[in-house]
Structure formats: structure tokens, C-alpha cells
N, C-alpha and C positions, 0 to 999 in steps of 0.2 A: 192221415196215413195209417194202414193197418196194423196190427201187430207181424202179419206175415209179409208186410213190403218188399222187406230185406231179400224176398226169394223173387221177385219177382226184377231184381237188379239185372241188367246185363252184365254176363262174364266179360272178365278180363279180358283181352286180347291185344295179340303184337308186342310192342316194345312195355306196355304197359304191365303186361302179362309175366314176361320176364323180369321187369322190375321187382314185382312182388316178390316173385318165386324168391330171386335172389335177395330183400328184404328179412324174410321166413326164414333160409337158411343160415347168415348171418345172428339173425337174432340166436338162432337155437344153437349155432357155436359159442356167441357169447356166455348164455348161459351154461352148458357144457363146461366150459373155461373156468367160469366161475364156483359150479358147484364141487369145480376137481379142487379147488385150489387150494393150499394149507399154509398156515402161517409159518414162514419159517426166523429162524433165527442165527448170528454169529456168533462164532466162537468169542469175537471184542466182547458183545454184549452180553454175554454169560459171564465174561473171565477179563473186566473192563482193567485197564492198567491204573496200578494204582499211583493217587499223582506224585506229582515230582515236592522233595521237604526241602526246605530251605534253610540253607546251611550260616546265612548269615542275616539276624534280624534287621539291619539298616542303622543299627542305634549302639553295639558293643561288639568287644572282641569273643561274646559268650560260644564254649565248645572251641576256642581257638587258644593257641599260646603262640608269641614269638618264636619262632624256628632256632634261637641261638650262635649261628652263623656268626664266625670270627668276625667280627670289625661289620657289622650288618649294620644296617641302618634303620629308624626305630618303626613299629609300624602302630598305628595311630584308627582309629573310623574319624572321619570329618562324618557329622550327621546330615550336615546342609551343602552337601560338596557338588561346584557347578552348577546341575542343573536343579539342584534344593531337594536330591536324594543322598540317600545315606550311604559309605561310600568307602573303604578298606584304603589307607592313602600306605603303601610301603616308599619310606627314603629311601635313597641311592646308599649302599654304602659304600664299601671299597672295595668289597667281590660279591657275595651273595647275600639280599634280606627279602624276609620273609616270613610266612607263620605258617603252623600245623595242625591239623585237626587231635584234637584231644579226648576225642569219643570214637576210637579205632573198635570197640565192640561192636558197634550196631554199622561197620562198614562195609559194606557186600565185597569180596572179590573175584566177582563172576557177573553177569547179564544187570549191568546197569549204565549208567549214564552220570558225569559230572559237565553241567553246564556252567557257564559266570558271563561274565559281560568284563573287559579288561581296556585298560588303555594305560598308552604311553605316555607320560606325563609332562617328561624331562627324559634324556637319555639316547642313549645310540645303542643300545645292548636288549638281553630278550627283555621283555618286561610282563611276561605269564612264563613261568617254567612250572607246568601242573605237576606234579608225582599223584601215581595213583597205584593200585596193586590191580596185578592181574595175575588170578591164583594164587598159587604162591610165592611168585616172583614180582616184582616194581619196576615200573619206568617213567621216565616224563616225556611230559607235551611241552615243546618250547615254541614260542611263539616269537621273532623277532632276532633272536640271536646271531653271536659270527659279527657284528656292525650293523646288526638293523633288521635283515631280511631273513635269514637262515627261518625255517620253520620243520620239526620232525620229529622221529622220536629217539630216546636217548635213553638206554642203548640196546641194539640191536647187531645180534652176535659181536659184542664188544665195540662194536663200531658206536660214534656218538651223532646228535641229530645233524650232524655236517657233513655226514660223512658214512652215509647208509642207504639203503632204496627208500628210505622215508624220504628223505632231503628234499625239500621243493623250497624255493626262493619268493617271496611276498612281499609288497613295500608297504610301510604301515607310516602313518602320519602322526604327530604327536596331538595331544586332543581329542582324539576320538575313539569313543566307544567300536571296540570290537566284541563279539558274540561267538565266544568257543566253545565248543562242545565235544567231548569224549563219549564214546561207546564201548563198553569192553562186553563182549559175548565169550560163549566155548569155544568158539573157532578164531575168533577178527578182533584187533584191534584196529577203531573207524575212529576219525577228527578234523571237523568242518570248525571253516571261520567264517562267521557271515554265511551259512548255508552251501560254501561250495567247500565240496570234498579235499582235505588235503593229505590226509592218511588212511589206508585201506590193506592195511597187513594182516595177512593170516600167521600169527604165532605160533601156534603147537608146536611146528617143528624149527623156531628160533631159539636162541638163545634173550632173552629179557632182562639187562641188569642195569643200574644208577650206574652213573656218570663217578668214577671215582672219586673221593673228597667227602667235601662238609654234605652235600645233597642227601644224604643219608638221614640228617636231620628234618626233614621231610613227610616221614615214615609217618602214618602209613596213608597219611593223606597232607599233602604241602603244595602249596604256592608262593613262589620265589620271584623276584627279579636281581637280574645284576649291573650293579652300578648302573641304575636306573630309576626314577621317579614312575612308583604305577599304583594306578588306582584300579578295583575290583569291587565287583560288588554283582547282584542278583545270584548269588550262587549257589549251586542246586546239583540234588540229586535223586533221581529216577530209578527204581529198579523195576528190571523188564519181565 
């Protein structure tokens, strides 16, 4: 075959014809496509969150002290507790026990996150009552309370987590790990059990204060139960 064969091809024609065409022009869209195209990037990936620290090593009470709570019950880490993790066990006392975070400098009170993992041990009472700041004011996450179920926040415009638009009802089983999570931003304060939403307030224009009494011993980061057997652990903080 010659060097000049190639011309002496018959043209395209009919369906064959149109095929090509529309071949040609696809291809040179692609390209097109491609030479416009520019890398882009997210804001996540510029500005990645930084991770979540961990509030309790598995193995001591370090960064934490007994909350002091009259007639409290004593609180202890079991390091091989249940399922052979490390594990925050607070006794029942005879109204509120508990402990408090003891490095209140390095605690955000604006755009973070307090998660744990909690469970009822023994008891009919809350057995997570988290205190956490928001701004310059405090309130707690109960978890359980009222005889078992009461879950909300405490307190809002003086009202307490029984007895406010937080208030939602939950039945919680003894033995098993639950997964809480706080949100405080400028605007909301948000708190899921197990990933379904159970608090969704917007603050600014509330009132935010502790539940009168000992809970004040709490400050400015505490987890309590009452007259309750609860064990805690994985517990973490996120700032957003």
C-alpha cells in the first residue's frame, strides 16, 4: 500500500458519517473541559478541625478531683472494667457524687464539643449530669433523671431539666453504654444520645443557670450522678 492510500479511502457517508462527526465533537468538548479545569479546594481542607483531646487517660483520675458533694459516694477508675477498658466507676451516694475538671484554664467556653460514653450501673436516678460553661454562664446535661427517664437542660430561665422546653423523656437500661455529646456554639446549645438529637436551644436570649445547691461544685467542668451507680469513660473535648 502507498504512502498516499489514505486519500484514495472512500468518504464517510450516512449513519457512519454522523457518527464520526459527533465522535470529533465530543472528543474536543472533553478536551475543552479539561484544559479549563482548576484544582480547587475547601475551606475543611485549608482550616482541618483540630482533633478531639482526651479528657480521661483510661488508667487515673489525672486533671480530675472528687467534686465534694455532701455525703457523695467515692469515685474510683476500675482500669479493666466490663469490657477490659478503662473506666470512671462513681458510687451512689445519698444525693450527688461526682468529680470536676481541675484545669479550668485551658477550657473553652464557646464553639466546642464535650463527648463521653456513660452508663447506668445500678440506680433509678440521672446517672450523667454533665455541667459545662457556656460564656459566661453554666448549665447541665442530665441524662436519666426525675426516676430514670427525664433527660434536658438545667436550667433554663430558672426552670430545671423537668420542667423546661428542653424536657424530652428516654428509657435508658442499666448496663449499657450510652454515647453523649454536647455542642456549645454563639448561638445553640445541641445534645444527642446515641446520635439522635435531644436538645436544640438557642440561648442568647435565655436565661442559663445551675440547678440550686451543691452542683455548683461542678464548676467549671463536672460530671455527677445521683444516688446512682455510673460508670464514664471515653471523654473528650473538641473545639470547633
Amino acid at each position: 500500500m502507498s504512502a498516499n492510500s489514505s486519500s484514495q479511502r472512500p468518504p464517510l457517508r450516512g449513519g457512519a458519517a454522523l457518527l464520526g462527526a459527533a465522535l470529533l465533537r465530543a472528543t474536543l468538548l472533553l478536551m475543552g473541559t479539561a484544559a479549563n479545569a482548576q484544582p480547587t479546594s475547601t475551606g475543611a481542607a485549608k482550616n482541618p478541625a483540630p482533633p478531639a483531646e482526651s479528657l480521661f487517660d483510661g488508667q487515673s483520675l489525672a486533671g480530675w478531683t472528687q467534686s465534694g458533694f455532701e455525703a457523695e459516694g467515692p469515685v474510683k477508675v476500675d482500669p479493666a472494667f466490663r469490657d477490659g477498658r478503662g473506666a470512671i466507676i462513681i458510687e451512689a451516694g445519698t444525693t450527688l457524687s461526682g468529680l470536676t475538671w481541675t484545669r479550668g484554664t485551658t477550657l473553652p467556653h464557646l464553639n466546642y464539643e464535650i463527648s463521653l460514653e456513660a452508663m447506668r450501673v445500678k440506680g433509678s436516678d440521672f446517672f450523667c449530669g454533665l455541667t459545662f460553661p457556656v460564656g459566661s454562664a453554666a448549665c447541665s446535661f442530665i441524662v436519666g433523671g426525675w426516676g430514670g427517664m427525664v433527660v434536658g437542660i438545667s436550667n433554663v430561665d430558672h426552670s430545671d431539666a423537668s420542667d423546661n422546653d428542653t424536657t424530652q423523656g428516654k428509657e435508658f437500661a442499666d448496663g449499657r453504654w450510652y454515647r453523649i455529646r454536647v455542642r456549645v456554639t454563639d448561638e445553640k446549645i445541641e445534645a444527642w444520645i446515641d446520635d439522635e438529637q435531644m436538645v436544640d436551644l438557642e440561648w442568647k436570649t435565655r436565661k442559663l443557670t445551675l440547678r440550686p445547691g451543691d452542683i455548683q461544685k461542678s464548676l467549671p467542668l463536672g460530671i455527677c450522678s445521683y444516688m446512682t451507680r455510673a460508670a464514664l469513660r471515653d471523654i473528650r473535648l473538641r473545639r470547633l
